[in-house]
C-alpha positions as CSV (number, residue, x, y, z in Angstrom):
1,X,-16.6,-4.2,-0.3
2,X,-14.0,-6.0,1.0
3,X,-12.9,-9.7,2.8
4,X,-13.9,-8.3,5.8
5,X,-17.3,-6.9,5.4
6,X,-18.4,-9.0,3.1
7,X,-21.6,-10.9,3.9
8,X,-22.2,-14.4,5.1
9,X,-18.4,-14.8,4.1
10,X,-17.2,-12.3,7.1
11,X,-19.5,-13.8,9.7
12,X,-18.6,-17.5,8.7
13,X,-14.5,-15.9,9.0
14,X,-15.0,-14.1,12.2
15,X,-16.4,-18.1,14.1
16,X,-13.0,-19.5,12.5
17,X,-10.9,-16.4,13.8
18,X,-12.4,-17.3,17.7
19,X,-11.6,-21.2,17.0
20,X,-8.1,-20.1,15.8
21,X,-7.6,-17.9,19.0
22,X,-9.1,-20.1,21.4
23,X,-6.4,-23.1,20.3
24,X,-3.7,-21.1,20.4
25,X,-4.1,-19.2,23.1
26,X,-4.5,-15.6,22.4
27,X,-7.7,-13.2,22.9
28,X,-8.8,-10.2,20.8
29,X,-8.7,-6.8,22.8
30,X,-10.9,-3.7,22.8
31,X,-11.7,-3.0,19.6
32,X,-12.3,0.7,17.4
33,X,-15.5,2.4,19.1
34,X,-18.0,2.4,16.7
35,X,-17.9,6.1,17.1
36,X,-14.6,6.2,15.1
37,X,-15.3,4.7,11.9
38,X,-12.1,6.5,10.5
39,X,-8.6,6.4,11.5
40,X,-4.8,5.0,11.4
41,X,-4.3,1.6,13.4
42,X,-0.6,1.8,14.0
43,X,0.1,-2.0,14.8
44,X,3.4,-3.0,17.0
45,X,6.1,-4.1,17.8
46,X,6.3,-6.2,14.5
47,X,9.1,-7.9,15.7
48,X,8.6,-11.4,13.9
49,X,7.0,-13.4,10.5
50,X,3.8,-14.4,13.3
51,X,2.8,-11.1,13.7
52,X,0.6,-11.6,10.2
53,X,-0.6,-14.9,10.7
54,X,-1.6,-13.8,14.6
55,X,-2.8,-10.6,13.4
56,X,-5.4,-12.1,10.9
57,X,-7.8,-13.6,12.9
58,X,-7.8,-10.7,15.7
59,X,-8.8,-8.8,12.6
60,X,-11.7,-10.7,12.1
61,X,-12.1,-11.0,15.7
62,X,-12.1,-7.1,16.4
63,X,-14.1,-6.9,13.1
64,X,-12.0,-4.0,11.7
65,X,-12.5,-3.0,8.3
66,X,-8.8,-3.3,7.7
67,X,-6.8,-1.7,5.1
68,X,-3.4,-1.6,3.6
69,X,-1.0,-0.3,1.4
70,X,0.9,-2.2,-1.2
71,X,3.1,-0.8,-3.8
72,X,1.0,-0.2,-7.0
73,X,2.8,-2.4,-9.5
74,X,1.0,-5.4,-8.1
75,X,-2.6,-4.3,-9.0
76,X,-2.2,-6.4,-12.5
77,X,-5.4,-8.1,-13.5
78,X,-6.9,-10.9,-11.0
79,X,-4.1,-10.4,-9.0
80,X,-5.3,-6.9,-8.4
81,X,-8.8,-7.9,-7.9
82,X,-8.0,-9.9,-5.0
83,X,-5.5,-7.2,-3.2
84,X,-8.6,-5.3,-3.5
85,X,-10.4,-7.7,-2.0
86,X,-8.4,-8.5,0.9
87,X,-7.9,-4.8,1.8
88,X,-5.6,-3.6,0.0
89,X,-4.8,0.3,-1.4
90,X,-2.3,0.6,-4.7
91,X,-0.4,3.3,-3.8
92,X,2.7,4.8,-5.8
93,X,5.7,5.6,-3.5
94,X,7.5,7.4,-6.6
95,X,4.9,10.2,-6.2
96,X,6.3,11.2,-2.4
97,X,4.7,14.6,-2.9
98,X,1.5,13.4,-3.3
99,X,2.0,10.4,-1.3
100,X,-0.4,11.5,2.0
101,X,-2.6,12.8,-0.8
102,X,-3.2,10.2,-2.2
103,X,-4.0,8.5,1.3
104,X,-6.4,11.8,2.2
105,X,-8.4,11.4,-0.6
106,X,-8.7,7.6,-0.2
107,X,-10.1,8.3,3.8
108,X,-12.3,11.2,1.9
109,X,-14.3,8.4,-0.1
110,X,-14.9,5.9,2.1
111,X,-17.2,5.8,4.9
112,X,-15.9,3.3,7.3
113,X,-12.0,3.6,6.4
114,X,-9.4,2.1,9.4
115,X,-5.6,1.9,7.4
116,X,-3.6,-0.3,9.3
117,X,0.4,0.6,9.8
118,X,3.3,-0.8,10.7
119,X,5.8,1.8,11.0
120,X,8.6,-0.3,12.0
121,X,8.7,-1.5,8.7
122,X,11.1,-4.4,8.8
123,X,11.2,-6.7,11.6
124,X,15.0,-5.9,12.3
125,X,15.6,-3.1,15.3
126,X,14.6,0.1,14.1
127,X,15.6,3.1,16.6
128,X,13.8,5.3,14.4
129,X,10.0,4.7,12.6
130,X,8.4,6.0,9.1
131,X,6.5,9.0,10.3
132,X,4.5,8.7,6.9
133,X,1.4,7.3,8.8
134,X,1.3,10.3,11.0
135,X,0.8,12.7,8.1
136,X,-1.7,11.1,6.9
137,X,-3.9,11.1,9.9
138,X,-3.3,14.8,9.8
139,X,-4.1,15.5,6.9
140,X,-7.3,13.3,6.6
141,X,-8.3,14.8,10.0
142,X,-8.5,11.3,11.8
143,X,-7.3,10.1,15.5
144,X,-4.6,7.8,15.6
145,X,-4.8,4.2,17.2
146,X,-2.6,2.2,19.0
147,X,-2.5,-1.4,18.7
148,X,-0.1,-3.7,20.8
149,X,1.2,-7.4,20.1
150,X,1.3,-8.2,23.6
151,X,3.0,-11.7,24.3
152,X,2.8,-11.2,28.3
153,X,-1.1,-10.6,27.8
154,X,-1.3,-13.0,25.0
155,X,-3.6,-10.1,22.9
156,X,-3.5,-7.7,20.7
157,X,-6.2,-4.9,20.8
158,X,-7.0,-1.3,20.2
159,X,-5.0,0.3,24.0
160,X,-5.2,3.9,22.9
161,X,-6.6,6.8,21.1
162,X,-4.8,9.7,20.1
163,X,-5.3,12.7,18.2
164,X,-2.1,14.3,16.4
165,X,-1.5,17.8,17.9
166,X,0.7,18.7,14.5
167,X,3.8,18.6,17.0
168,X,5.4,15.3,15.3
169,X,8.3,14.8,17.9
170,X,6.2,15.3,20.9
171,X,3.3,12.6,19.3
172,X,6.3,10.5,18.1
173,X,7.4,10.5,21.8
174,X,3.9,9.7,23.1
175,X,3.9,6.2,20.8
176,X,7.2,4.8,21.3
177,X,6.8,5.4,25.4
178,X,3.2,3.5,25.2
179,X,4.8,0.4,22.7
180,X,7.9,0.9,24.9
181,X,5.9,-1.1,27.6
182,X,4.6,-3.7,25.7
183,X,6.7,-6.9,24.8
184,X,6.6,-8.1,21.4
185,X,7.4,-12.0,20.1
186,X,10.6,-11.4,19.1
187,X,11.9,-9.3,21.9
188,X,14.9,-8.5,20.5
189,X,13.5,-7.5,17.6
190,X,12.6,-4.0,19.4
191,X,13.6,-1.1,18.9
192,X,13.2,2.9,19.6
193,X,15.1,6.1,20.8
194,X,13.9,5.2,24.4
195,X,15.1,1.0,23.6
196,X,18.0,1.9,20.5
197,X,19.4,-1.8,19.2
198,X,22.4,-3.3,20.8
199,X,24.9,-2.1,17.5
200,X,23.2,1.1,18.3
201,X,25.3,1.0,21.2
């Protein structure tokens, strides 16, 4: 059980998440069908330090059963308990062969099991993403979802489905084109093959 399925807590979170997005603005999207209770949310562009703070109550919003990784060293007593808590998966990036393994097995256990990505991974341009996320939907046999920070539509929101082929450069092609579209908070923040960063030439 985590933050965001526990009850009477979750419920009493999800009220404040609509308060938060109703003062500021923004509006939840579509959500993950119901008929998908597994999968990899791949969240962009994460182009600024807001993207968090907006992201959290769309969570509880969407009500995804969000979950993370974070490096495995920090899983120390209470600290741990509350990573836990809030979502979060201690994984060990040393082990790289057993890295989507790991992840696999973690889908394997859990009924209701949506990892959410950023494969960005720093809010600088980045022509070129971690693919890691993309293995791991392959090999724990779960479709891939696309979520967009949308600053012209003021939302963020689950704006497609995709199931990995196994061809990674084609299905690579297929995500930057759709977050190619969408404008992040930080525009300049943005980057892809299809948008490379101005020192990119």
């Amino acid at each position: 059980m985590t933050l965001f399925n526990t009850p009477i807590l979750s419920p009493f979170l999800k009220i404040i998440a609509w308060g938060i997005l109703l003062i500021i603005g923004w509006r939840p999207g579509p959500t993950i069908p119901k008929d998908i209770p597994k999968c990899v949310v791949v969240v962009a562009p994460h182009t600024s330090n807001w993207d968090f703070g907006l992201f959290l109550p769309l969570v509880f919003a969407l009500n995804l059963h969000v979950r993370v990784l974070i490096k495995h060293t920090l899983f120390i007593g209470p600290v741990g308990w509350f990573l836990r808590f809030c979502g979060g998966i201690p994984i060990d990036r040393r082990a790289a062969r057993d890295y989507v393994g790991q992840m696999a097995q973690e889908f394997e256990k859990n009924e209701v099991f949506h990892l959410v990505v950023t494969p960005e991974a720093t809010r600088s341009p980045r022509t070129h993403w971690k693919t890691g996320f993309y293995h791991m939907a392959m090999a724990a046999n779960v479709p891939i979802l696309l979520a967009a920070i949308d600053v012209d539509k003021k939302a963020v929101g689950v704006d497609r489905i995709m199931h990995p082929s196994g061809d990674l450069d084609a299905d690579m092609a297929e995500i930057y084109a759709f977050f190619d579209n969408v404008r992040g908070i930080k525009a300049g923040n943005y980057a892809s093959p299809n948008k490379p960063a101005p020192d990119d030439g």
